[in-house]
N, C-alpha and C positions, 0 to 999 in steps of 0.2 A: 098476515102478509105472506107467510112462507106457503098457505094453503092457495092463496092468489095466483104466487110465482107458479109451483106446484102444477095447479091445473093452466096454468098459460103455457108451461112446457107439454103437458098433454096434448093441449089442443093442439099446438106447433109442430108434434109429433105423426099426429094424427093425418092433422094438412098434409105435411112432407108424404106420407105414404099413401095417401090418395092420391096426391099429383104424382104421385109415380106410375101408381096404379094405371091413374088414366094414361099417361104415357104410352104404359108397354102394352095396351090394351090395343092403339093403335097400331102399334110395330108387330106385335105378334099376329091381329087381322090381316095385315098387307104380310106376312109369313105367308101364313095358311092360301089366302087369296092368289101369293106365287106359286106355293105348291097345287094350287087346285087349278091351276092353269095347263092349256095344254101343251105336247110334248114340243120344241122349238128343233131349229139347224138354222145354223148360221153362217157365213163366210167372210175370210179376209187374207190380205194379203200376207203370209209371214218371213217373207225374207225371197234375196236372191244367190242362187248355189253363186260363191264366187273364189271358183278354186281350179288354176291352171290345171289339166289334167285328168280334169272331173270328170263323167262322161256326162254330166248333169250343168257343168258352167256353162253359167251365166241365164241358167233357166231359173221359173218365176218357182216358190213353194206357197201352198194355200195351206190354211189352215181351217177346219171345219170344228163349232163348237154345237155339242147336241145335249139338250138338257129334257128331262122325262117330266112328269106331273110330279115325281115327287122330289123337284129341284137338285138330283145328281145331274153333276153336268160333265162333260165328253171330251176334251183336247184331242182333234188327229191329225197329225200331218199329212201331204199327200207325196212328201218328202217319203219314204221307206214304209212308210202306210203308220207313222211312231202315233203310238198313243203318248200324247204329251204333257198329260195334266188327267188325273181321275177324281174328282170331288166328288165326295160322300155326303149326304146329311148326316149329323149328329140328332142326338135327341131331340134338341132344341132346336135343331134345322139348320145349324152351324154348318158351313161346307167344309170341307178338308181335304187337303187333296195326299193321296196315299201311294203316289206312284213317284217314280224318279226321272230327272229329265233336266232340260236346261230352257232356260226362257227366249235363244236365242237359234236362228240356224246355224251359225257360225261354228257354234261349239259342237252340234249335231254333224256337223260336215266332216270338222277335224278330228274330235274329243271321245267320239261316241261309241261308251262299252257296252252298244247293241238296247240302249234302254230305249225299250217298247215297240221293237219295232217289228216288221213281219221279215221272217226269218227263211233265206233260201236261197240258190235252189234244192240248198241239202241243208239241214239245218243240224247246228251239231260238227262233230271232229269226224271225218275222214284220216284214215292211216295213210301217211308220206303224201297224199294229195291224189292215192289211183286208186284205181279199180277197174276192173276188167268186166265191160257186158257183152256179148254175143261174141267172144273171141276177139274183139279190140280192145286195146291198153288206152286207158283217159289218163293224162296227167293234169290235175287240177291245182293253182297257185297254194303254194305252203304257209300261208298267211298267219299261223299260229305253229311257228314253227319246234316240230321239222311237218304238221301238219296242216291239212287243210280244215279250214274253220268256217261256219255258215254262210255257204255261198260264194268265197273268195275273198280278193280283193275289191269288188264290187258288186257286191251280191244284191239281194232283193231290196235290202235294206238299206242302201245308196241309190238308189234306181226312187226317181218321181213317178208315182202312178197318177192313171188318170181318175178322177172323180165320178160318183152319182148322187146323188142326194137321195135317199128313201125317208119319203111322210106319208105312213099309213094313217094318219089320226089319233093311233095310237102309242107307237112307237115311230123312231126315228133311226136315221142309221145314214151308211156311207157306201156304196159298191165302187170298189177299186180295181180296176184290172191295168195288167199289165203282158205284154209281149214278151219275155224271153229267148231271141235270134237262136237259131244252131249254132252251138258253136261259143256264145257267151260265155264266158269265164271257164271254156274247155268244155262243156256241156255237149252232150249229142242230143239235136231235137228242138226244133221250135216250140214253146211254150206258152199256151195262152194260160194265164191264171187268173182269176178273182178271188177276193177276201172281202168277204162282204159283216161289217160291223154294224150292229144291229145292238140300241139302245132300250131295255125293257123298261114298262113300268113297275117290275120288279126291281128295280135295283142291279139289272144284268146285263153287260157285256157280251153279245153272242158273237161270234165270229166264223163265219163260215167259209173253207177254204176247197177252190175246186180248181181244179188244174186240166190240160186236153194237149195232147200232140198233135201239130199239124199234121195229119193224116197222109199226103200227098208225100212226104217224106219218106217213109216206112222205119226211122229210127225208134227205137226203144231209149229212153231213157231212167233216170233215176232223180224222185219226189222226196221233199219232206219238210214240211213246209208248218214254222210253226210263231209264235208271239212271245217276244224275252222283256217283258213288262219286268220291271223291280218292284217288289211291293215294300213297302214300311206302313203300318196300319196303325202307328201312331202317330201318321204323319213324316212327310217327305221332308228329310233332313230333320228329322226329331229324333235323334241317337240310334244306337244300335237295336238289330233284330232277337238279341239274345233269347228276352223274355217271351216273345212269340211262342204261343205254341203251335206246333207240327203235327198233323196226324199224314198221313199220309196211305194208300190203299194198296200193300204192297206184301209179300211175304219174300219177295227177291228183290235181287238188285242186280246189277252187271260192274262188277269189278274191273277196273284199268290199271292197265301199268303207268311204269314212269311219266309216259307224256299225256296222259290220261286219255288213250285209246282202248277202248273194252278190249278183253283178254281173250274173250267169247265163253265164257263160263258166267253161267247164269247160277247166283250162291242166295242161300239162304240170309236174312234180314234179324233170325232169329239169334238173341243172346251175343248182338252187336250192336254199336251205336248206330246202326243202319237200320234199325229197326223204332218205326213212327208209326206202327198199329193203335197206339194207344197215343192220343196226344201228350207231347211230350214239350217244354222250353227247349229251342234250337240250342241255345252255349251251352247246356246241360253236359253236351260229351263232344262239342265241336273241338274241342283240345285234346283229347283224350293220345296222344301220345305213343299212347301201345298199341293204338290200331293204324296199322299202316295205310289202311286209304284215306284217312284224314290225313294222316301227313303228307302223302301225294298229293291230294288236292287244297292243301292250307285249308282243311276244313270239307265243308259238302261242297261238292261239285262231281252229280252220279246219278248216274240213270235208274230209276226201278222200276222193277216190273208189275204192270197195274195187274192187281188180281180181279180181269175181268169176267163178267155173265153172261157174256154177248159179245156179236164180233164187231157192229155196227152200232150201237144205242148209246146213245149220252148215261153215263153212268160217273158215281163220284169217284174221284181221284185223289183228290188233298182237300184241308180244309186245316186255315191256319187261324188263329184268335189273337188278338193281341187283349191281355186281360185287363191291363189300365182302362182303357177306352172300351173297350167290347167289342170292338169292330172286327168283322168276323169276312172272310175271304173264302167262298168256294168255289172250287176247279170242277167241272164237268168236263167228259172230251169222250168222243169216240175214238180215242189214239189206246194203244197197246202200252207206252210208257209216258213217264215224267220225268225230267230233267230236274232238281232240287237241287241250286246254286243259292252259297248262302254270303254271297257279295266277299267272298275272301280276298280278291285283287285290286276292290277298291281300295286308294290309300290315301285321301284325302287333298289331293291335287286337283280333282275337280270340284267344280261350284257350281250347285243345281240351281234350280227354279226360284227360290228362295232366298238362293245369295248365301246358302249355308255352304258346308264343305262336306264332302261323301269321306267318310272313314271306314274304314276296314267294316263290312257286314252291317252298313247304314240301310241296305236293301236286298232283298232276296228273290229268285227271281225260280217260278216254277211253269218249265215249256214242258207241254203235252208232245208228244212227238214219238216217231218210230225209235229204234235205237240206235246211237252213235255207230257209226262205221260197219250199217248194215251192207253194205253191198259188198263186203269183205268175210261174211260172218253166214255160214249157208244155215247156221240155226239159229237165225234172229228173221223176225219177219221180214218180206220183201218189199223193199223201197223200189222196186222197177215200175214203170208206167210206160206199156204200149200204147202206139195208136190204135183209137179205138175205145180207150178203156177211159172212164172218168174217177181221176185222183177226186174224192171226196171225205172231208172231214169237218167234225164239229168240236168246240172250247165255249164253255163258259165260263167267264169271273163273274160270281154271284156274292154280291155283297151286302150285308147286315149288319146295325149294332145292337148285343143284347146285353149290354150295362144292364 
């Protein structure tokens, strides 16, 4: 009897994981069968700006969703150009999404500490809000007070650009341009720009940024124009970034003072917590107490200097790992520096995408870019752009998991 029971649990055994078997036989073919599909874009409506004052109330925002063959898929607003959602595959083809953001425009309108979005017309702190070009004084809104902060009070990033859809076959993408008037947010110079995002079947985010003075003007102005995506790579609103590791491509940095305006001394990286040559876990020395520019900035929030081989070519810049998951972040950019912010001023008053709550360094956020408060700084590169001249730059977020 007990050899009976015995083998009728066998068999029973046996069934159950068969019919499993066959189950996920089907589920994982319609996987593979989605990822062997080709690259999509898609559109819809996501909200209307509705905020007395806006320069944007009461206009329409779209949202474009772009997904590659191998099932990463693309959130953009046409709201600030915001990347709103980044999903990854996992091994198993699990999507994930690794960026920060909110499900809503509402909170994008009022709430938004710049996540993902295109960053301008100066990206980055400005000293007291001026600068001085061809012998005129600009005074630009003090928005992060006592200075100016990326692009104003309505900078790039509150500004609805207009749309294009790109489907080569193989990849997909977005072309965004936009007008910036002379004069906008105190700026000298009409502004034509596009940023154009471009989905690979790598797994990459390319983003290309060109900028042009309307010519018939003859004003010179000042570019710098970059993407303040927050990354968490174990998932958006999945605790903190401590564990992350950081390499970063840099053997300097540009130190600030109090209000975290460069000083204009370009310091060495070495035998400080400023130093991510080697990858390194971000909380490892984010406290560290006895170095004064973590206490200035509650942590990272500093420009470094990219130790470039070239003045123009996509070259690596950072490269962050989160080791739980494996999922791996790299930065390419034809830019001269990187901005490493490591979410110190979130404090848990907002509520992303997820419904979860952002805490102090739930997200971290690395913009390619010239350096802060270059038009004040005669040996920092030059953020000027004549008529005539084409502002041009390239960023990639290239992402991987190698669990």
């Amino acid at each position: 009897m007990r050899r009976a029971i015995k083998g009728s649990r066998v068999f029973a055994t046996t069934l159950v994981l068969l019919l499993t078997a066959l189950a996920v036989v089907p589920a994982a073919a319609a996987n593979q069968a989605a990822t062997q599909q080709g690259a999509s874009i898609t559109s819809d409506v996501f909200g209307e700006v509705d905020s007395p004052g806006h320069p944007e109330d009461g206009k329409t925002v779209d949202i474009y969703t772009l997904t590659n063959r191998k099932g990463m898929r693309v959130n953009i607003l046409t709201y600030g150009g915001i990347l709103q959602s980044i999903e990854i595959p996992g091994r198993r083809g699990r999507l994930t999404n690794v960026t920060l953001g909110f499900n809503n425009l509402e909170q994008y309108v009022n709430e938004n500490p710049y996540f993902g979005n295109i960053t301008g017309r100066y990206a980055n702190r400005i000293a007291l809000g001026q600068f001085t070009l061809n012998g005129v004084d600009y005074q630009l809104a003090t928005n992060n007070d006592p200075n100016h902060l990326h692009g104003g009070d309505f900078g790039f990033d509150k500004r609805i650009w207009a749309a294009e859809e790109i489907d080569d076959g193989k990849n997909v993408g977005l072309r965004l341009t936009y007008t910036s008037p002379d004069g906008e947010e105190n700026y000298p110079g009409t502004l034509h720009v596009t940023v154009t995002y471009l989905l690979t079947s790598k797994n990459e985010i390319r983003m290309d940024y060109r900028a042009e003075l309307e010519p018939g003007e003859g004003l010179d102005t000042i570019v710098n124009l970059t993407n303040h995506a927050y990354f968490n790579l174990a998932g958006e609103g999945n605790g903190d970034i401590y564990d992350h590791e950081l390499y970063i491509n840099a053997d300097e940095y540009t130190p600030v003072d109090p209000t975290l305006i460069p000083t204009g001394e370009i310091a060495p990286v070495a035998a400080t917590p400023m130093d991510f040559n080697k990858p390194t876990a971000i909380g490892d020395r984010i406290n560290d107490g006895t170095f004064e520019q973590l206490v200035i900035g509650r942590g990272y929030d500093h420009n470094w200097v990219l130790d470039r081989k070239t003045d123009d070519r996509l070259e690596l810049a950072a490269k962050a790992t989160d080791p739980e998951s494996g999922r791996t972040l790299r930065v390419l950019t034809t830019e001269p520096g990187i901005q490493f912010y490591a979410g110190n001023f979130l404090d848990g008053t907002l509520i992303g995408t997820s419904g979860k709550m952002y805490r102090q360094s739930y997200g971290f956020a690395l913009e390619t870019q010239h350096f802060p408060d270059s038009p004040n700084h005669d040996n920092f590169p030059s953020t000027v752009l004549s008529p005539g001249e084409v502002y041009e730059t390239t960023t990639i977020y290239a992402f991987s998991n190698n669990r």
